[in-house]
N, C-alpha and C positions, 0 to 999 in steps of 0.2 A: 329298466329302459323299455318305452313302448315296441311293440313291433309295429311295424310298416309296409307297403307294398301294393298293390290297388284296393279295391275293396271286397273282395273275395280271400279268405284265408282259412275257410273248411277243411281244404286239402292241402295245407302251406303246410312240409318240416314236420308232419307227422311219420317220418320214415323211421321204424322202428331201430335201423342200422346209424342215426346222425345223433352223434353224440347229444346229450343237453346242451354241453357250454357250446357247441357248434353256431355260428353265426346265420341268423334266419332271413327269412324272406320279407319284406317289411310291406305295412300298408299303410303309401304315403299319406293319405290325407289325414293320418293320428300325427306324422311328424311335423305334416304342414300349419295341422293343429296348434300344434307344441310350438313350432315355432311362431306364432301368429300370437302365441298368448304369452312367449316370452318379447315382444316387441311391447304389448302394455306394460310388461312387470319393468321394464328398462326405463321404460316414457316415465310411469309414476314416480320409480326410484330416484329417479336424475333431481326431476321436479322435487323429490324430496330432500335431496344431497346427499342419497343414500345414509340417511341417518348419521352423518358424521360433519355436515357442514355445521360450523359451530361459532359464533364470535359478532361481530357487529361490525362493520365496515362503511365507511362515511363515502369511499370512493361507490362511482356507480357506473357500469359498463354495460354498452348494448342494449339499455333498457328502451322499451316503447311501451308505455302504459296500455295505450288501448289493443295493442296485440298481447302483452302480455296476461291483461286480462282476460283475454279470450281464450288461451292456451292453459291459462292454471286452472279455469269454469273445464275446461275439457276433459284436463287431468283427473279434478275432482269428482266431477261429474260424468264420465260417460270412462276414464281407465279405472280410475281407482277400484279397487276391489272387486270389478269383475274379469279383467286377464288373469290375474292372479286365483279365480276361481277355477277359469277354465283349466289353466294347468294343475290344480288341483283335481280335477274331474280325471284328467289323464293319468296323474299316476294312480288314482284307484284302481281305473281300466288296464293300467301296467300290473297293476298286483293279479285281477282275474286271467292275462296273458299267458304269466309265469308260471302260477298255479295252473292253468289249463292245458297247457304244452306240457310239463312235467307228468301229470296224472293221466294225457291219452299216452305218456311211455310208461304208465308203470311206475312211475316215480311219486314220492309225497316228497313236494322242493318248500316245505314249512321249516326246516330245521335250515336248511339253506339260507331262507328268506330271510329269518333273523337276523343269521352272520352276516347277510347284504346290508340289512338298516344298521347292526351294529357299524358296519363301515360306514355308512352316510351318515349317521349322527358324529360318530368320528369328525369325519372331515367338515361338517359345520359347524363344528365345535369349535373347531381351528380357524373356520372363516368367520368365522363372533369376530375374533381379535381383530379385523379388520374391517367388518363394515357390521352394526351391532341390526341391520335391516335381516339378514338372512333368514331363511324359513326351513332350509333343508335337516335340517334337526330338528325342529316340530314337525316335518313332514318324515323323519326315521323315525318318531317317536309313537307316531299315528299309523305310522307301516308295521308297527308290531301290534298294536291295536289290532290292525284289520285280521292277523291270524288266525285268532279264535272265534272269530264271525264268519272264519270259510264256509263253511258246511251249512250255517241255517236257512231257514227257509227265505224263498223274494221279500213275500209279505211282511215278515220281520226285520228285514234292511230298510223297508220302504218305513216303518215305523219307525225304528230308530234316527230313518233321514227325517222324518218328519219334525220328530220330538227335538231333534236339535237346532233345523232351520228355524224353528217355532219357539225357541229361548225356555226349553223346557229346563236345561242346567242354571240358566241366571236367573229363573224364575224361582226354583227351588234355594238357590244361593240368596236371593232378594229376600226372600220371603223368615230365611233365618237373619240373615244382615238385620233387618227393619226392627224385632222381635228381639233380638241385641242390644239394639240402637237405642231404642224404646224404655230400657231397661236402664242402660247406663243413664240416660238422660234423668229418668225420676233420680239415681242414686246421685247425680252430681249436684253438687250447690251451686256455684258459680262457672261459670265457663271461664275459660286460662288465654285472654286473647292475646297473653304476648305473644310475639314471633321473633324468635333471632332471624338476624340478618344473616344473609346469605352469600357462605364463601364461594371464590371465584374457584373453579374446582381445578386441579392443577394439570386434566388437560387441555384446559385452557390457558392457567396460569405462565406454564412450560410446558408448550407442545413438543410433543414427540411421538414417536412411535408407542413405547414403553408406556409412556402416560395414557394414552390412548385406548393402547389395549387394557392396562389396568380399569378404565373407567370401563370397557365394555364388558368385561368379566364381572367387576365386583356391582355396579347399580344399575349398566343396562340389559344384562340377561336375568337378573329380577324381573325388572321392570318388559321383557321379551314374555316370561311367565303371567306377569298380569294379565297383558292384554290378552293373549292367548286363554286362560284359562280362569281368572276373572270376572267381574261381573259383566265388564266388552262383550267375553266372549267369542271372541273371532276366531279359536282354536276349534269350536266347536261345528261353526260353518265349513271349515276346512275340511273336520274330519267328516260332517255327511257329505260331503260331497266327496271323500275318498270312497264311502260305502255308496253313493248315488251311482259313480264311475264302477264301483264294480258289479254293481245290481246290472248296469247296462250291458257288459259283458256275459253277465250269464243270460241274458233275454238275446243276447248274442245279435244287438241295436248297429252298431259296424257294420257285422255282416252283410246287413241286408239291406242298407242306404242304397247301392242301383236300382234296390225291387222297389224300392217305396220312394219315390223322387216327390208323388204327389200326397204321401202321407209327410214328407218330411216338408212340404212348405205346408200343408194345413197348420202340424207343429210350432212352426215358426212364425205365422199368424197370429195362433193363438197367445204362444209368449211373449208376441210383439203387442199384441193387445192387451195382456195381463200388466206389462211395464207399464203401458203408458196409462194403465186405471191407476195403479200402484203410486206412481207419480202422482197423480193428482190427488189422491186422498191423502196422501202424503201432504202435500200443498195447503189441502183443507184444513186439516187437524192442527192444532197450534202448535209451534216449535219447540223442541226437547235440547236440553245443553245433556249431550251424551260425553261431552268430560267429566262431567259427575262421577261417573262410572268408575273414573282413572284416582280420584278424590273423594270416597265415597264414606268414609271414617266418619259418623258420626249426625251422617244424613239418610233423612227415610226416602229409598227408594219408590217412588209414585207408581202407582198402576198404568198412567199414563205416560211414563218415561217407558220404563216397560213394557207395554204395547207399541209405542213409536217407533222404540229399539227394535222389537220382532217384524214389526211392517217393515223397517228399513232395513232389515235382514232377509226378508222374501223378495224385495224386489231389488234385490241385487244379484240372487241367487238366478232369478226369472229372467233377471235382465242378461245375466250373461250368459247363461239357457239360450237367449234370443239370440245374442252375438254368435252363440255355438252355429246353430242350425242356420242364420245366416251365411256365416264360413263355408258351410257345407253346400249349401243350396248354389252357391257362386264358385266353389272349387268343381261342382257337378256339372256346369255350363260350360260349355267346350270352348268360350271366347276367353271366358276370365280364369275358369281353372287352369289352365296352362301355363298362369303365370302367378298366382296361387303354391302352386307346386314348386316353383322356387324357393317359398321356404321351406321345405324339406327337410334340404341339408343342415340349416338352422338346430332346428325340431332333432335330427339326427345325434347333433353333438349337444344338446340344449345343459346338460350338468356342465358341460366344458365352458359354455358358452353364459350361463347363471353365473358362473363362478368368476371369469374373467371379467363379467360386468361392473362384478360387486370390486373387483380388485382395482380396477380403473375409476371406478366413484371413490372409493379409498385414497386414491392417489389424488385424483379431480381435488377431491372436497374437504380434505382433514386439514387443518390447520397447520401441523408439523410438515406439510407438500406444498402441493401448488392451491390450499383453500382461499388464500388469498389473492388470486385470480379468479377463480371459477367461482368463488361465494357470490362475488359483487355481479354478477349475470342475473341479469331479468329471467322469467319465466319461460317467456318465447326463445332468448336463447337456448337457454338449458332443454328445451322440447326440442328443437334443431338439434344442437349435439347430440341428445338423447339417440334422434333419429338417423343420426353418420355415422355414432359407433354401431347402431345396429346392421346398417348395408355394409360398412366395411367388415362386423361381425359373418354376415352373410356371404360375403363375397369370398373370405377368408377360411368358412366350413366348408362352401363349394369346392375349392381345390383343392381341401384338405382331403375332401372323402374320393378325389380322384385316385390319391395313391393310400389310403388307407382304410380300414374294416369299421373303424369305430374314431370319437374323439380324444383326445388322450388321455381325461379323466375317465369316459365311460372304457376306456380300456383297462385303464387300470383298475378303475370298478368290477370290471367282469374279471378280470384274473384275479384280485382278492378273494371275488364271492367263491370262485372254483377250486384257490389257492393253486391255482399252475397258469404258467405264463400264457396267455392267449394269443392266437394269430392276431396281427398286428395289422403287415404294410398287404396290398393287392397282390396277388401275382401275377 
């Protein structure tokens, strides 16, 4: 869990007398963060049906073409894959936190940290069963990762972020794939074009819960494996940007956002100009079908699929770079941060609040619920609802952290990690 509290935390909770598991001083604009970058991951989700909208439906509600089309270009184009980075960015910078605060007491909290992911991977193991979109176990999976990278040098994070943003693992994956491919192809005589037909899979056939969760255990946390790890690749954007977030911590970049208001829009210039070159040479270059990637048995991967794939991985990374330090630059101006700072609370309980999302698109959108209502919604609806469960999400953290310390997952989160019950309600 990030800390929080303005943007000063040199002297935050370093009393050599307050326990570790003690509850600390927070610097909002990481929670405001959080919470800013879980309103994308909700927009995208919805718009996707949280990965459990499933079946064909003749009826049609709500729909308005020309708004809908405008709102699914939005999703696609301007949420998709960069909220989801930011909050990737943060929990790296949660990892430099936790280790940081542990080691000015004297503490090495690495044998800790694990039993924490062991927890989180836990419990997204158990939310598979329910909406097969979650990410919080590739994100335990990458938190244990980050351990043995505590200690090295900047330079060496900065490499390592580079070679991943830059599709250094899909390259090396491509490049045996193709050399495979290549191989089988002389050895085969004929290609085999039958194709069986394709059964109705039985949670579809007979929705239920049971069917459900079986499909998301046995072929979509495979299929969670691919993409992630893959010739895609999208596990590997994830995790530099776990090491990018904790490189920023140790240059200790937080800190010192009041001292550099005009280095931090220089920043945000430049990434806002690096997108929009990014974009258009994007634009230039002829189009790549990156479902290949997902279908790739027996096809040679292109140099120019591969280079497309890596530009469309830089400027996404850039792009949400841009969105970061915009956040920041408008949380820092006394008109708009003020109300900025509302999502906090959000950002505060953000596992409680990740978690309850997926559980409500679960219900929304599965076939065995109510899928047959909320499937048949245009785009533009689904971005509305998206957007009322998130203010009443918001509105509902607000007075939760009136009478209490923490949200009810990250409480119980933190009492796992310590194994003893943690202060709970205010006093």
């Amino acid at each position: 869990m990030l800390l929080a509290g303005h943007y000063q935390f040199e002297n935050v909770c370093y009393d050599q007398n307050i326990p570790l598991s003690s509850p600390l001083k927070r610097i909002t604009i990481l929670d405001s963060l959080r919470g800013f970058a879980l309103l994308g991951v909700i927009i995208i989700h919805i718009l996707q049906r949280f990965g459990v909208g499933v079946g064909s439906y003749e009826e049609e509600l709500l729909r308005f073409p020309a708004l809908d089309e405008v709102m699914q270009w939005i999703g696609y184009n301007i949420v998709m894959g960069r909220f989801i980075n930011i909050f990737a960015l943060l929990f790296g910078l949660s990892f430099f936190i936790q280790m940081d605060r542990a080691a000015k007491k004297g503490i090495d909290f690495r044998g800790r940290f694990v039993w924490r992911m062991i927890i989180l991977m836990v419990l997204g193991i158990l939310c598979h069963s329910f909406y097969n979109v979650e990410i919080i176990s590739v994100y335990a999976f990458f938190g244990l990762l980050m351990i043995p990278l505590y200690k090295v040098k900047k330079w060496v994070l900065l490499v390592l972020v580079s070679f991943l943003i830059l599709g250094g693992p899909r390259l090396i994956q491509s490049i045996n794939h193709n050399l495979k491919t290549a191989t089988e192809k002389l050895d085969t005589e004929e290609p085999n074009n039958f194709k069986r037909p394709r059964e109705i899979p039985e949670h579809i056939a007979n929705p239920s819960f049971i069917n459900s969760t079986k499909y998301n255990y046995q072929e979509r946390f495979l299929g969670k494996l691919r993409y992630q790890f893959s010739y895609f690749g999208r596990g590997y954007i994830t995790f530099s940007l776990f090491l990018f977030g904790f490189f920023l911590g140790r240059i200790r970049f937080f800190e010192k956002l009041d001292l550099q208001k005009k280095i931090n829009l220089k920043i945000f210039g430049g990434l806002l100009l690096a997108t929009i070159l990014l974009i258009a040479l994007k634009n230039v270059l002829p189009p790549q079908n990156f479902r290949v990637f997902f279908r790739a048995d027996g096809v040679i991967l292109s140099s120019a699929l591969l280079f497309a794939k890596a530009l469309d991985d830089v400027s996404l990374v850039i792009s949400s770079g841009a969105l970061t330090m915009g956040f920041i630059l408008l949380y820092q101006s006394k008109r708009i941060g003020q109300y900025l700072e509302a999502l906090s609370p959000y950002g505060r309980t953000g596992l409680s609040n990740y978690i309850i999302q997926g559980m409500l698109g679960c219900l929304l959108f599965s076939p065995w619920a109510l899928g047959a209502i909320f499937n048949v919604l245009g785009a533009a609806s689904l971005f509305f609802l998206g957007i009322i469960i998130y203010i009443v999400q918001a509105i509902m953290s607000k007075y939760w952290l009136k009478y209490f310390l923490y949200g009810p997952l990250e409480w119980l989160w933190r009492s796992l990690t310590y194994l003893e019950i943690q202060n709970f309600r205010k006093k």
